[in-house]
C-alpha positions in Angstrom: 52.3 -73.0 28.2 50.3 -70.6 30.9 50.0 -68.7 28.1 48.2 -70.6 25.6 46.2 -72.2 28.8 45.1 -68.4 29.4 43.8 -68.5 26.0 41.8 -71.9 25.9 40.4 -70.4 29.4 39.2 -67.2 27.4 37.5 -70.0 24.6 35.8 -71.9 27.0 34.0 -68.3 28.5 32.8 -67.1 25.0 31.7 -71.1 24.4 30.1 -71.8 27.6 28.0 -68.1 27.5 24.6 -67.9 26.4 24.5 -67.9 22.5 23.5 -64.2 21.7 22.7 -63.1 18.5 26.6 -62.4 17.4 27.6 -65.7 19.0 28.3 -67.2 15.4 30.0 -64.5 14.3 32.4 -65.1 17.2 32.7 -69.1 16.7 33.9 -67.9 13.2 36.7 -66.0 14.6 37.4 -68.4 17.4 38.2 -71.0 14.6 40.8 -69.4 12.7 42.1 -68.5 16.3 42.2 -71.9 17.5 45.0 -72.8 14.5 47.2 -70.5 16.6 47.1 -72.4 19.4 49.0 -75.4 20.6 48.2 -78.6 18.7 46.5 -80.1 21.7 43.6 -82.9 22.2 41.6 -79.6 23.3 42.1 -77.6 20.4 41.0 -80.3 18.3 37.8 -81.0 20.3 36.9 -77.0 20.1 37.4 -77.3 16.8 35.1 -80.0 16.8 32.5 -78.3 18.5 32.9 -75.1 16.6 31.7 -77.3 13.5 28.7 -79.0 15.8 27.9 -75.3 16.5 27.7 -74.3 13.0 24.6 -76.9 12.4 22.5 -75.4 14.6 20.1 -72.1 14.4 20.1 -69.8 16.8 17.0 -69.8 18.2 17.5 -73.5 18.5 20.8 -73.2 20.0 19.5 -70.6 22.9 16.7 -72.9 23.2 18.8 -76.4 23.7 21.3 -73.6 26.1 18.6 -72.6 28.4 17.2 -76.3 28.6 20.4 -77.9 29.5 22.1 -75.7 32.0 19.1 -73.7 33.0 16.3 -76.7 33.8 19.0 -79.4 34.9 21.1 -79.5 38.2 23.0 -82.4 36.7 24.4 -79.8 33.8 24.2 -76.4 36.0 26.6 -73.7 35.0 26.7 -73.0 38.6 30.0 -74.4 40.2 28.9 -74.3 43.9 25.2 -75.8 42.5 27.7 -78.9 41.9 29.9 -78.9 45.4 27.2 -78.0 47.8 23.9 -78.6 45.9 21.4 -76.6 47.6 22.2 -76.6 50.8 23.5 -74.1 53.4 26.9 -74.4 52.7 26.4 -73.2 49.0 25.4 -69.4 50.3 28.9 -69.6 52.3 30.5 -71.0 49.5 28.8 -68.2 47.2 30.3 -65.5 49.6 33.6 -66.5 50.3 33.7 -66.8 46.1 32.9 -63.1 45.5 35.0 -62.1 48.4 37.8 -63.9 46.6 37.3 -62.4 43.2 36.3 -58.9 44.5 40.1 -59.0 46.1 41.0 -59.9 42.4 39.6 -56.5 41.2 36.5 -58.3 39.9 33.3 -56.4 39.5 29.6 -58.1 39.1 27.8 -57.1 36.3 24.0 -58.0 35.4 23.8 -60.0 38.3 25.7 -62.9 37.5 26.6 -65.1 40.6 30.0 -65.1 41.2 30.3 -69.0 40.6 29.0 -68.8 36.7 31.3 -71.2 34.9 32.2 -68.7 32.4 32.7 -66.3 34.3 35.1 -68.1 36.0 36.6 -69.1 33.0 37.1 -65.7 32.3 38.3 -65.1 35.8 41.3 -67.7 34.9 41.8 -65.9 31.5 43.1 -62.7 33.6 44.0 -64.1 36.7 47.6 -63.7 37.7 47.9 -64.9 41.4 48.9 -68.6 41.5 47.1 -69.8 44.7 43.8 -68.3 43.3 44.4 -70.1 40.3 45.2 -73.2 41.4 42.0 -73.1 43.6 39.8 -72.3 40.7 41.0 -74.9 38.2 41.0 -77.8 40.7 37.5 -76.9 41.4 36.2 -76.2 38.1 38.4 -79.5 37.1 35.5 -81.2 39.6 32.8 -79.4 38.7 33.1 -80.1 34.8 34.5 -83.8 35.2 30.5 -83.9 36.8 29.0 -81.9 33.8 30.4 -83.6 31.1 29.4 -87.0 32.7 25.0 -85.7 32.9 25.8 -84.2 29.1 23.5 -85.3 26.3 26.5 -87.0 24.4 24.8 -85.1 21.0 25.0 -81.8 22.5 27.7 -79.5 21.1 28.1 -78.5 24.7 29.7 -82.1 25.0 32.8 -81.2 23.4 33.5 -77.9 25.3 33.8 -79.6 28.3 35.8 -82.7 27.2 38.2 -79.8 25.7 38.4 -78.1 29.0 39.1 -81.7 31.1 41.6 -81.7 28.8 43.4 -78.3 30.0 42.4 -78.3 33.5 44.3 -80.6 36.9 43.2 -84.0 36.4 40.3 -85.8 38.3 41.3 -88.9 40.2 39.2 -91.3 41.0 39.1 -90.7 44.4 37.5 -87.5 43.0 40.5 -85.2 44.3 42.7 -83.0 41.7 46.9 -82.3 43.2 45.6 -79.4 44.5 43.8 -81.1 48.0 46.7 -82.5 48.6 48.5 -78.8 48.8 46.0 -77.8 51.8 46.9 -73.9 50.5 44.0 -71.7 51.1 43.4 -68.4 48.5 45.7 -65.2 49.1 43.0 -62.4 49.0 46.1 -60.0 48.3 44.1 -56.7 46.2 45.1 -56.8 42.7 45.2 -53.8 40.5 43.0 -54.4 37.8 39.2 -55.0 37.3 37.7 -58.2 35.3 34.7 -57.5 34.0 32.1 -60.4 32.1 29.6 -59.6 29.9 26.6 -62.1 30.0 
C-alpha cells in the first residue's frame, strides 16, 4: 500500500508540473503505468484526466496552466499561499518548509519555492521519515480539498486533484485531517539522500 501511494505521489508531480514540450509524451507512458497500479477511485480519475489531457494542444494547455494556477489565488500551486494567504506568517511558514526538506536532503533548483505542490508531491514520492510524511499529506490533503473546490469543473486539472483527495488523509468538515489530532511536530533528523525536482 505505501508503495503504490509512493507511486500516485510521483503521478500527481509529473501532472501538476507545467506542461513542457514532452509533457504528452509522458501522459502516454503514465497511462500504460497507471494499469499497474491498484484498482483504485484515483487511478480511474487519472486515467480520466490523462484522456481530458489528450484533447488539448499544447500551447493551449500551457496557456489554460499558467492562467489557472499562475493568475488565481483560489487555484495557487503554492501550499502556504492557501494556509497563510499573504500574510506574515506565510514567510515563516516558507522557512520552516525548506528547513524541513533541506534536513530531508532536498536541494532547490530553478528557484522553485519550497511549498510548490509538485514539488511536494515529489517530496512524498521519496520521502521515507513518517512524521514528515504525515505532516505533508495532512497539509497538502487541506490545501487541495481548497483547490479542487475554486477549479473550473472542465479543467483537466479537475481530475488530478479529485484523484489525489482520493489518496491523501481525509478532510473533515471541521476542516482538520487525523493528523491535528496527533499534535507531532516534524523530526528534522538529516537523511542521506538528495531529492531533486525539475520544473
Amino acid at each position: 500500500m505505501k508503495h503504490s501511494r509512493q507511486k500516485y505521489f510521483k503521478v500527481f508531480s509529473y501532472m501538476l508540473g507545467y506542461p513542457n514540450a514532452s509533457f504528452f509524451d509522458g501522459i502516454a507512458e503514465l497511462e500504460e503505468w497507471l494499469k499497474g497500479l491498484p484498482p483504485k477511485e484515483a487511478r480511474g480519475l487519472l486515467q480520466k484526466g490523462c484522456e481530458r489531457f489528450t484533447k488539448w494542444n499544447i500551447m493551449e494547455l500551457q496557456k489554460h496552466y499558467v492562467a489557472t494556477f499562475d493568475f488565481k489565488d483560489s487555484t495557487s500551486l503554492h501550499l502556504t499561499a492557501h494556509e497563510h494567504g499573504d500574510g506574515r506568517d506565510r514567510g515563516a511558514a516558507l522557512v520552516r518548509l525548506k528547513a524541513m526538506l533541506g534536513s530531508a536532503g532536498y536541494e532547490e533548483l530553478d528557484g522553485e519555492l519550497p511549498d510548490y505542490i509538485p514539488l511536494l508531491f515529489e517530496f512524498l514520492a521519496e520521502e521515507t521519515d513518517p512524521v514528515m510524511i504525515a505532516e505533508i499529506e495532512q497539509r497538502l490533503a487541506k490545501g487541495i480539498a481548497k483547490i479542487r473546490k475554486a477549479m473550473d469543473p472542465a479543467s483537466p486539472y479537475t481530475l488530478i486533484f479529485a484523484a489525489a483527495e482520493q489518496i491523501l488523509p481525509v478532510v473533515q468538515k471541521s476542516g482538520e485531517t487525523p493528523y491535528d489530532h496527533e499534535n507531532q511536530k516534524p523530526d528534522l533528523e538529516e537523511l542521506p539522500y538528495p531529492l531533486y525536482y525539475e520544473h
